[in-house]
N, C-alpha and C positions, 0 to 999 in steps of 0.2 A: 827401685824402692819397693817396700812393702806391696804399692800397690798395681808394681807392675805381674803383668800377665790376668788382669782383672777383665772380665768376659765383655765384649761391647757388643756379642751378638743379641741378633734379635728373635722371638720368642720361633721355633720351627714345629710345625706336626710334625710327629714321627709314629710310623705303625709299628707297634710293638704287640705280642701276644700277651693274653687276658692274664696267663701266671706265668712270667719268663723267668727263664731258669739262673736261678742266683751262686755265683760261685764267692764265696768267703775263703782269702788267703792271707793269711801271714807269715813274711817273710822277718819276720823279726818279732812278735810278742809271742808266745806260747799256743796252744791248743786250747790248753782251757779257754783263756781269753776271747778264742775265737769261737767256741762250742756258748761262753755264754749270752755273745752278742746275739746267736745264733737264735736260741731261748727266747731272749726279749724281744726278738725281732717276731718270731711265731704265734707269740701272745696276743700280736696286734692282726697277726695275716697267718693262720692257723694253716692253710691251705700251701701257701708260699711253697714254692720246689726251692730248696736254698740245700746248699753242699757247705758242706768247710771243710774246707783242706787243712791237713797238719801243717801245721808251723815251723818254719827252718828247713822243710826238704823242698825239695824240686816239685812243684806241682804236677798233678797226674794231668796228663796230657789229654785223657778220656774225658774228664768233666771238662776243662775247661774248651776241648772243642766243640760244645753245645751249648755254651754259656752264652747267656745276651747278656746279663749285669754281673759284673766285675764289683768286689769290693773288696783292695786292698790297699797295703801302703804303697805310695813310688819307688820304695827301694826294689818291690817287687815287679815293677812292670815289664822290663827285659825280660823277667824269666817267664811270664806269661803269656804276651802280645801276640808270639808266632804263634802257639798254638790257639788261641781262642779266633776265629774264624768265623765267629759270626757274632762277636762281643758287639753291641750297641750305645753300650754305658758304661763309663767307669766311673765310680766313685772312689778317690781316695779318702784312709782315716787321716789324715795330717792336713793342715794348710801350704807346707811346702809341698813344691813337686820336683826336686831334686832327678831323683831317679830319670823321672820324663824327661826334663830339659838335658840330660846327661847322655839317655838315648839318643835323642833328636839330631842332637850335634854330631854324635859319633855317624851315624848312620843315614842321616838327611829324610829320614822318614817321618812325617805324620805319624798321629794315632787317627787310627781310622777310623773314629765312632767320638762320641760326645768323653766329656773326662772334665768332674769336679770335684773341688777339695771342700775342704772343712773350715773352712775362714769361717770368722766369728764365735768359732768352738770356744777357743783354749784363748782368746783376748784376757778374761779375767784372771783366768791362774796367772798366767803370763806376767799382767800387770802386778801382781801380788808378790810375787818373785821379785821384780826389780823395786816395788816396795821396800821390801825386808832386806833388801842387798845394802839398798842406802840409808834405811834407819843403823845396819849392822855395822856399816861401814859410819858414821858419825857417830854413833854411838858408844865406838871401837870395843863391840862384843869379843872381837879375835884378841884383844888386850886383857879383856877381862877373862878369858878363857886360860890363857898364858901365863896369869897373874896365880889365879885358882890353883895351878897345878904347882907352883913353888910355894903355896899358903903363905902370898903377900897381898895384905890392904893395901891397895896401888890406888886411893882415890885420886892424888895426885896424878894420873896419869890418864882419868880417864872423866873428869868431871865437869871439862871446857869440853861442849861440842857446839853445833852448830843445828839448831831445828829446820827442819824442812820448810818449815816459810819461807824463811831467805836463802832458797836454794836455786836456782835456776836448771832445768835440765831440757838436753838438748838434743830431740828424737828424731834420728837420723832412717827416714822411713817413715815418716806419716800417713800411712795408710790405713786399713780397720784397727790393725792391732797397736800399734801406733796411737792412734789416738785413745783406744783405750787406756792404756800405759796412761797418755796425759789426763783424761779423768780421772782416775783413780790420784793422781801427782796434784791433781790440782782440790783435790778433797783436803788434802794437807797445805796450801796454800801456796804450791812452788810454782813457778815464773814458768811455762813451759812455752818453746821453739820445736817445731817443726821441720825438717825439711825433707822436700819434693820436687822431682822432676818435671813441674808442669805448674804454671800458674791453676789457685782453685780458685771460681766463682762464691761466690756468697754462699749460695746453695750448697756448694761441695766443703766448705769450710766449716770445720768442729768450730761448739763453741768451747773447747775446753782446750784448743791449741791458742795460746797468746798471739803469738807470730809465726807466717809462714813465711820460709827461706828457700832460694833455688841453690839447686847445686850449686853455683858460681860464686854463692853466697856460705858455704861451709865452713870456710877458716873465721868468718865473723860469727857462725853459732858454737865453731870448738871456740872462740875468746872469752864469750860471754858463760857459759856453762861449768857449773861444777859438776854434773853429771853427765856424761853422752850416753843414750840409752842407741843401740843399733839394730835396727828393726830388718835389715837387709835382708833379703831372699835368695837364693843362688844362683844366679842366671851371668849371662857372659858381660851385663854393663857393669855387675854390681861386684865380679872376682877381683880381690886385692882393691878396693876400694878408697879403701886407707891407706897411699901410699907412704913411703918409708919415713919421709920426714913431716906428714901429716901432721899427726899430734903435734909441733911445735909450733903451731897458732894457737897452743891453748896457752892463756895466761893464768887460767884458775886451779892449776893441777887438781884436775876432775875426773873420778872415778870414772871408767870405760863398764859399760853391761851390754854383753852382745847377748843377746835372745835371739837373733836372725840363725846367719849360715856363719859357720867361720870360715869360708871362703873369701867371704869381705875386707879378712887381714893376715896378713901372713903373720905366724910365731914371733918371729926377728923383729920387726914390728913393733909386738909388746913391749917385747922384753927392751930394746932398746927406747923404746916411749918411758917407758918406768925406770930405767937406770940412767935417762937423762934428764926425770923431774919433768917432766911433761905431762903425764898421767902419773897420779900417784895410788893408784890402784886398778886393777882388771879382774872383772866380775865376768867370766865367759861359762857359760851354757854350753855353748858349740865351739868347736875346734876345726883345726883341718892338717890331719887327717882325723876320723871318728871310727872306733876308738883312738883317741890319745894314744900314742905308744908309751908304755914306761919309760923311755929313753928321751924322752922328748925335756927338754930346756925348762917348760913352763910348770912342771909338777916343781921345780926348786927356786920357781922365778918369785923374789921377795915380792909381798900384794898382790902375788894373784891368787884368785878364789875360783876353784872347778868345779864342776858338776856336771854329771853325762847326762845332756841333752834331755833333764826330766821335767824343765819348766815350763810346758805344757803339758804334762800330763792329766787327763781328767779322765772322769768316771765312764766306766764300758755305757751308764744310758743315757749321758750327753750324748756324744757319738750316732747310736739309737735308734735318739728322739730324730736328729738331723737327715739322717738317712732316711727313716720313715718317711718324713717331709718330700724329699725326693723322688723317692719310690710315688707315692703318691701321685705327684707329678707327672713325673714319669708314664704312669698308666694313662692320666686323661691325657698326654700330649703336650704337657706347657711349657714351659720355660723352666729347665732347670736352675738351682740357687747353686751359686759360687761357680759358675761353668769357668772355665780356665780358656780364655783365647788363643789356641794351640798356633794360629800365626804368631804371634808373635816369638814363637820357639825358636824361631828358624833367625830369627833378629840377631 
């Protein structure tokens, strides 16, 4: 689930030097991007030795073997690890860590030094996304779009919906981002379900999830749900998730919105969910493979709605602010936020 691979270490000193040397790499946004994190980050720590690497090449092997803090995405970490040799930290920009857990298994290797993500970041966009997917989708925006472009009044067609109070949805991942999704869901008054690999305590329990279900208990949250929102992360418990005849414990044919990994379902999956009336629509974010190839089934598959993986996207000084926070830390020795329990990789 969402909230697996969530840090249960506890707080270590670590000796680090007074200005360690910052490597910034992008393996996927541009230059600019990373020249202007670079900026905001100086503003605060004038003095900072921070590098950024260009975007899209192979990083220079020079800088990153003198680096102690690492800050890039996980799609980047293969191409970095060997040569940074005296790396201490990494901080990734994403809340997934794809890349890592992708290394880990290939290779049987640890990272050798601490490594956290960005959880808590991008909760709100997040949520805000699968907002608008399910107003779009009861609202039948993609009707009204259809309609416009032949200049037909199709009120008939589009003036019975269903308001979000009496909706129920059903978030498969209840972990930080997860639960956000359901405050924001439950701001509109819908019924929200949970579910988790692990009984929560009172404590550990949103008050903004209605009910919490364990896995064993999934075909009873696809019955009751018109929405399944998928919060999955990519890891080896969570691949193909949704096996083939899954969806056919849903009775409410309830839109599908993946915001996790699309590793969590294969293609065939959907498409077969949706052409047997099981799901009557698929809201995906992520895919698998990513990019989508043009040849792929789902660009033609009737209700489904794509978008490449931009429903987290937020502003260069959320990101920033976060890292500063870290950094911070960092220097006195404390407890980093969002540390990633690299045992459990090897799970």
């Amino acid at each position: 689930m969402e909230e697996f691979g969530k840090s249960n270490s506890k707080a270590l000193k670590m000796s680090v030097s007074r200005n360690p040397k910052i490597v910034a790499y992008s393996s996927e946004m541009n230059d600019n991007s990373a020249e202007s994190f670079a900026a905001v980050f100086r503003q605060h720590f004038p003095t900072a030795d921070i590098t950024v690497l260009e975007g899209g090449k192979k990083p220079d092997r020079e800088h990153l073997k003198d680096a102690e803090i690492l800050l890039m995405q996980s799609s980047g970490y293969e191409q970095c690890i060997e040569d940074a040799k005296n790396v201490k930290w990494i901080q990734f920009t994403s809340a997934g860590f794809d890349g890592l857990s992708s290394h880990v298994k290939r290779t049987g290797r640890l990272p050798p030094c601490k490594v956290t993500r960005m959880a808590g970041t991008f909760s709100t966009v997040m949520a805000e996304y699968v907002i608008a997917n399910i107003v779009s989708h009861e609202r039948k925006f993609s009707t009204m779009r259809e309609a416009q472009k032949s200049k037909r009044w199709a009120k008939e067609d589009v003036w019975i919906f269903r308001p979000l109070s009496e909706l129920t949805i059903g978030i498969v991942g209840a972990g930080d981002i997860g639960c956000v999704v359901a405050k924001h869901c439950k701001s509109f008054g819908m019924r929200t379900i949970g579910l988790v690999s692990r009984e929560r305590s009172e404590t550990e329990r949103s008050p903004y999830i209605d009910e919490y279900r364990l896995l064993p208990q999934l075909d009873s949250l696809l019955s009751e749900s018109d929405v399944i929102c998928s919060v999955l992360p990519s890891t080896p418990a969570t691949k193909e998730f949704y096996k083939e005849d899954t969806f056919k414990a849903c009775t409410k044919k309830p839109i599908f919105i993946n915001i996790g990994r699309g590793t969590a379902v294969k293609s065939t999956t959907l498409i077969k969910s949706l052409s047997n009336g099981w799901l009557s629509a698929a809201v995906l974010d992520v895919t698998d493979p990513e990019p989508l190839p043009p040849d792929s089934p789902l660009w033609d598959t009737p209700g489904v709605t794509i978008s490449p993986h931009v429903c987290g996207y937020v502003p260069e000084k959320w990101l920033t602010r976060l890292f500063i926070s870290n950094y911070t830390k960092y220097l006195k020795g404390e407890q980093l936020e969002h540390e990633i329990d690299v045992s459990t990789l090897e799970k």
